[in-house]
N, C-alpha and C positions, 0 to 999 in steps of 0.2 A: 442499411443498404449492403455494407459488406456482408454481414450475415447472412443476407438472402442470399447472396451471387457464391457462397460459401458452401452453402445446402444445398442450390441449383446444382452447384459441380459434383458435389458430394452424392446426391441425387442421378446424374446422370454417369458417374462411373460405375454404381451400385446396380442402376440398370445394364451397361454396357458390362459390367463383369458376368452377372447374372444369365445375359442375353447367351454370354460365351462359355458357358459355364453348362448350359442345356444343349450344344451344339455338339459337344463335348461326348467322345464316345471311346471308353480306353479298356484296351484288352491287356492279354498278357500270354506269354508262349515260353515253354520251359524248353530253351537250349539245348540243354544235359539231354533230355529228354527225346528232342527232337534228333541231338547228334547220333546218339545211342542208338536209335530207329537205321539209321541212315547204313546202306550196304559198306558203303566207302568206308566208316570212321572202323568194320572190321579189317579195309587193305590196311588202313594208316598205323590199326594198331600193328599188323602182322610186319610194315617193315617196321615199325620204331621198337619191337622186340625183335628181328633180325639186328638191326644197328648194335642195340645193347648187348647182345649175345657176342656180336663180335668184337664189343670193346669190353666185355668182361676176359674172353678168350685172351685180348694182346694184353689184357692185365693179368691175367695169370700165367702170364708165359712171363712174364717182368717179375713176377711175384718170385717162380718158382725158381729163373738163375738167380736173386737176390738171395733167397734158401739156400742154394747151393754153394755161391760162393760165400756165405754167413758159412756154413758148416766148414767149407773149406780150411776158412779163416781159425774155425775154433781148435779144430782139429790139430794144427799144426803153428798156431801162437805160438806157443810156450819156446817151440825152438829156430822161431826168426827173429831174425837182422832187427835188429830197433828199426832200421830204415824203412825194410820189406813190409813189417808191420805197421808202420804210421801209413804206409802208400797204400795196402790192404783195408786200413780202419778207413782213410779218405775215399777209396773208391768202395768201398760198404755205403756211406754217408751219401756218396753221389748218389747212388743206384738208391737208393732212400727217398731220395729228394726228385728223383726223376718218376719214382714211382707216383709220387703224391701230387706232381705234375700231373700226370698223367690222368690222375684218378679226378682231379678241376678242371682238365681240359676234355675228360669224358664226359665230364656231367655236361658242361657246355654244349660239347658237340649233340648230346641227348636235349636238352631244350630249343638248341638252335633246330634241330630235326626236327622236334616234334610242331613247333611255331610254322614252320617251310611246309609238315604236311599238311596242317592243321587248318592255315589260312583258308585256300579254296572252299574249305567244306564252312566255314564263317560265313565267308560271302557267299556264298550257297544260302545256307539257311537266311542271312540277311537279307538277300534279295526276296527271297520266295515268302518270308515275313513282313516286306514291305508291298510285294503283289497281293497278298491276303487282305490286308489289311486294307487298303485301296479299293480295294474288290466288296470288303465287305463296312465298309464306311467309316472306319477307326482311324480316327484321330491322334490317338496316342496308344502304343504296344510295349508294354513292362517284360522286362526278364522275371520267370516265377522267382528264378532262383540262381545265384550267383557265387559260383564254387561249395556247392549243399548247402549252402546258408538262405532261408527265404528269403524275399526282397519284399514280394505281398503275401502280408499277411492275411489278407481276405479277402479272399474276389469268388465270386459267381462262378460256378464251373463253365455257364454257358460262354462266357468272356476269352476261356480260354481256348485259344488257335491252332493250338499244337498239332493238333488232330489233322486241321486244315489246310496246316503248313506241310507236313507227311502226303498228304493226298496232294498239294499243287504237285512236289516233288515226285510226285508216281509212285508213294510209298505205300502199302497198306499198314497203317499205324497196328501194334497191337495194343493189347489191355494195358493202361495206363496204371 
């Protein structure tokens, strides 16, 4: 009796997995792809290479007094003050350590930028991925590809949305 009531269940999940398993309809849309199209991701590149341009600029302006008062320094060692010269090597050391500040708190400021401009166009593409999809009966929608690494390895061209995600958004996709 257990047995049976064991295979009845076993039986009816195998159908009910099956049932949902045909209902079942999964695309997939390359992000990279779709961002790349997009007019904005050229604003977003243009300020996030302004930003950098201008914290390379305050880094080299840091760089170049560090040069000069390094040269200062060497130039005229030999005939300072043990004093003048230990206060010289310390603020060398400072302007050193402030540079390399400078140079982690640049990158920061560069990822935090680029995350602030970056969002919108995310949710951009995420929405208009999730209207597609709705629209066109898909049940489940795969990234192709996840930082150039593929995620599927084999899907049907016709699966993929890219195309139609570019077009909800009033893009004219080009050649893929």
């Amino acid at each position: 009796m257990k047995n049976k009531l064991v295979l009845a269940i076993a039986a009816i999940l195998f159908i009910g997995t099956a049932a949902t398993a045909q209902t079942m309809k999964i695309g997939y849309a390359d992000v990279d792809y779709i961002l790349s199209e997009m007019p904005e991701s050229k604003q977003v590149e243009s300020e996030l290479q302004a930003h950098n341009t201008q914290l390379q600029n305050q880094l080299q302006a840091k760089y170049q007094e560090y040069q000069q008062k390094a040269q200062a320094y060497q130039q005229s060692a030999a005939t300072m003050v043990d004093a003048v010269r230990s206060e010289k090597e310390t603020e060398l050391a400072q302007l050193e350590q402030r540079i390399q500040k400078f140079q982690q708190d640049a990158q920061t400021s560069m990822q935090k930028k680029s995350a602030t401009l970056m969002e919108p166009l995310y949710a951009k593409i995420g929405s208009n991925i999730e209207a597609v999809a709705k629209e066109n009966g898909y049940t489940h929608i795969l990234n192709g590809q996840v930082g150039g690494i593929d995620v599927v390895l084999f899907a049907d061209e016709k699966f993929d949305i890219s195309d139609l995600v570019l077009k909800k958004m009033g893009i004219t996709p080009s050649s893929n």
